[in-house]
C-alpha positions in Angstrom: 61.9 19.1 349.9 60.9 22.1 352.1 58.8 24.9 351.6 59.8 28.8 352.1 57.1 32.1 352.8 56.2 32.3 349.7 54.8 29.0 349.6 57.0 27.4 346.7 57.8 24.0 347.0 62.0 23.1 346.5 62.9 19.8 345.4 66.7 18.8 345.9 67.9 16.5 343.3 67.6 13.6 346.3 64.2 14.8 347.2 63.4 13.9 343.5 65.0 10.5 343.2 63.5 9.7 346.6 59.9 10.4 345.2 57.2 8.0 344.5 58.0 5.8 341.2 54.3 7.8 339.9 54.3 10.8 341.6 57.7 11.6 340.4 56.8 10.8 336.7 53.8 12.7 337.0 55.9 15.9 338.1 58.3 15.9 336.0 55.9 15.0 332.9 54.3 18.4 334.1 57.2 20.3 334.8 58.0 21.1 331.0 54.8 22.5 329.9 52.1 21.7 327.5 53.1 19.2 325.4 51.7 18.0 321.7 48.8 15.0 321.8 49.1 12.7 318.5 47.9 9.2 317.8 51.1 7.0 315.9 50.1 4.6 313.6 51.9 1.6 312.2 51.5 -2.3 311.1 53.7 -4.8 311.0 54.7 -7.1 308.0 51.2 -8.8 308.2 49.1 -5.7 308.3 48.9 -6.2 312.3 47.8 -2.7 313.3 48.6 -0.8 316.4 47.7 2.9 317.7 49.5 4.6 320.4 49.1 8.2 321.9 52.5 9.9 322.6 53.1 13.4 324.0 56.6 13.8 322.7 56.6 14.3 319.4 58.7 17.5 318.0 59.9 19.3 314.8 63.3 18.6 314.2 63.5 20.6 310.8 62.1 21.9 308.2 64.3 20.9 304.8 64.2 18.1 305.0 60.8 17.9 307.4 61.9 16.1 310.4 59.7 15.4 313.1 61.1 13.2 316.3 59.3 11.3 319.0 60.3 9.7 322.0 60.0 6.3 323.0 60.6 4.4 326.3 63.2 1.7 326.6 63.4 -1.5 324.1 63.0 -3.6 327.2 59.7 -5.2 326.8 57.9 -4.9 323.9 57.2 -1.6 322.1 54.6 -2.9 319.4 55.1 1.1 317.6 58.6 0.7 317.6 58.8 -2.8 316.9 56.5 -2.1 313.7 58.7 1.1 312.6 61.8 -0.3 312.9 60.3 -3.6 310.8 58.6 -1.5 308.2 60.0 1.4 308.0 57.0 3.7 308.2 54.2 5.3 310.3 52.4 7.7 310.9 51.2 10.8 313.4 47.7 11.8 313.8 46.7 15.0 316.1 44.3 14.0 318.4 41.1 16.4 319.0 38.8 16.9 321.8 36.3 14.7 321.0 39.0 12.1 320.9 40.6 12.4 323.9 38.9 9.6 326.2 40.0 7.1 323.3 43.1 7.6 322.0 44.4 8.3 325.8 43.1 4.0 326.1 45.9 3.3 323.5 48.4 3.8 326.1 46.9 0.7 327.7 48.8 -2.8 327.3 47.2 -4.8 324.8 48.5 -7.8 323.1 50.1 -7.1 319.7 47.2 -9.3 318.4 44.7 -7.0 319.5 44.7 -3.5 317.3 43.7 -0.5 319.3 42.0 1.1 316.3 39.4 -2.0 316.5 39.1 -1.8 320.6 38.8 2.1 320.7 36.3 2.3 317.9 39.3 4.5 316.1 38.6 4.5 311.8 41.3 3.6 310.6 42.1 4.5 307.0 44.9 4.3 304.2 46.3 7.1 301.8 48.2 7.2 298.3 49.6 4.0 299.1 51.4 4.5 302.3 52.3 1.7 303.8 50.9 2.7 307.8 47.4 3.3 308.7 46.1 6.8 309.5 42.9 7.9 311.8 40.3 8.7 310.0 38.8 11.1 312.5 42.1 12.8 313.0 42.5 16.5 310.8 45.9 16.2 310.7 47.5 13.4 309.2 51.2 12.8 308.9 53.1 10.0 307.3 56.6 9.7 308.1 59.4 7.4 306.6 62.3 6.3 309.8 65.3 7.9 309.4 67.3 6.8 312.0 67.1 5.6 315.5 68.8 7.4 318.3 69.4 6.0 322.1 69.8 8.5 324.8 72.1 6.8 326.7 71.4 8.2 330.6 68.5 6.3 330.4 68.0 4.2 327.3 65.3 5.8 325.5 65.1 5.9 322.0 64.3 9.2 319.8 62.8 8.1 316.7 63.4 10.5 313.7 61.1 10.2 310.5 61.2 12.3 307.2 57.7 13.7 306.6 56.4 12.0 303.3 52.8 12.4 303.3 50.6 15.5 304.8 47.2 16.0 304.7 45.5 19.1 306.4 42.1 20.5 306.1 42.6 23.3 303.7 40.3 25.9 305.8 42.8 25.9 308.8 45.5 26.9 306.2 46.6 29.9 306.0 48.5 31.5 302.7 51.8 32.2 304.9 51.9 28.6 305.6 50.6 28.8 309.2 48.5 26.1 310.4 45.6 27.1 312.6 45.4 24.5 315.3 43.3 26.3 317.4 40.1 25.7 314.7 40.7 22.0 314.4 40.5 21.6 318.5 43.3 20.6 318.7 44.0 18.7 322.4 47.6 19.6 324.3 48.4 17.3 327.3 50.0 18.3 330.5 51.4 15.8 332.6 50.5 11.7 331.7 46.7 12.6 332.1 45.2 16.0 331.9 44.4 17.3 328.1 43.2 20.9 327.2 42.6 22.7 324.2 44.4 26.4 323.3 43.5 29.8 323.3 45.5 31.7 321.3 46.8 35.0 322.5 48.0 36.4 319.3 50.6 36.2 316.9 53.7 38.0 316.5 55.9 39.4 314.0 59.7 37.5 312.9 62.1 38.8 315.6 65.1 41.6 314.6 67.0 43.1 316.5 66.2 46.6 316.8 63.1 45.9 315.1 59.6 46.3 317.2 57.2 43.6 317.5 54.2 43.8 315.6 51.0 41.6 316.0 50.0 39.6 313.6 46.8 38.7 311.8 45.8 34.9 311.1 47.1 35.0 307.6 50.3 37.0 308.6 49.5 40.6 307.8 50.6 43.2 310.7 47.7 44.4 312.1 47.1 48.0 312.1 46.6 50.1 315.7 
């Protein structure tokens, strides 16, 4: 690691595996960027239910509606995944300001006996018949059916891919064009394994073309006139 006139720090790929086990997870958790905060919900066979925050959750498509999620190796036990993979379903749930402090608990060890929606004073609550619990307090709600189960094999991980089947949004944040407007729901973003924020958006832009100026856009879609 050294550090030049500009005062930038350089890590070496030996700098980095000669970290700190935390410090070098909290680095490179930071490195990317802001990342998505959302609450997964599942039960198991009984109707045991867990809650756990993940930052790692991404579109994968659109037809069919894939999102994806990261989780860490099957190597002790993974209540979420244990419960998707016996069930088949879950769900996502965007996690707001005021329910930062929380659903960031969740990450905490608890025995599968224990439900973190009951210890975290989360609501939880159950729509059209799907079979996995959403959070009540949570805007967006997202039901997802598994699709398949992939391991990354440098370092075990498994990316969990699920079919959207169920999608509830507040209607106001809507927009005809499709667009979602996270920015009124508060949404939270995450940077690093501990620090949440919410947005401010800086506009948004027209479909790229080559050749073809950039136009802002209004919150609905419509070009905005200069």
């Amino acid at each position: 690691m050294a550090n030049n006139g500009n005062k930038t720090t350089h890590f070496a790929h030996q700098d980095i595996k000669q970290m700190e086990t935390r410090q070098r997870a909290r680095l490179i958790n930071s490195v990317s960027g802001f990342k998505s905060a959302n609450m997964i919900g599942t039960c198991d066979n009984n109707g045991q239910t867990n809650l756990a925050i993940v930052s790692s959750v991404m579109h994968l498509g659109s037809d069919p509606a894939l999102l994806g999620f990261i989780m860490r190796p099957h190597q002790v036990a993974r209540h979420t995944l244990e419960n998707i993979l016996a069930t088949q379903y879950y769900s996502i749930n965007a996690v707001t300001a005021d329910l930062v402090a929380p659903a960031h608990q969740t990450s905490a060890r608890f025995d599968k006996a224990q439900s973190e929606f009951e210890l975290e004073g989360i609501n939880e609550i159950y729509l059209d018949g799907f079979h996995a619990p959403f959070v009540a307090q949570s805007p967006i709600k997202i039901g997802l059916k598994l699709v398949e189960k992939i391991t990354i094999n440098s370092n075990q991980t498994q990316l969990i891919v699920g079919e959207i089947e169920l999608l509830h949004v507040p209607s106001q944040a809507l927009q005809t064009d499709g667009y979602l407007d996270l920015e009124s729901l508060q949404i939270a973003t995450v940077s690093g394994l501990d620090s949440y924020h919410t947005s401010d958006r800086i506009c948004r832009l027209s479909y790229a073309k080559p050749g073809a100026a950039i136009v802002k856009l209004g919150l609905d879609g419509s070009k905005l006139t200069v």
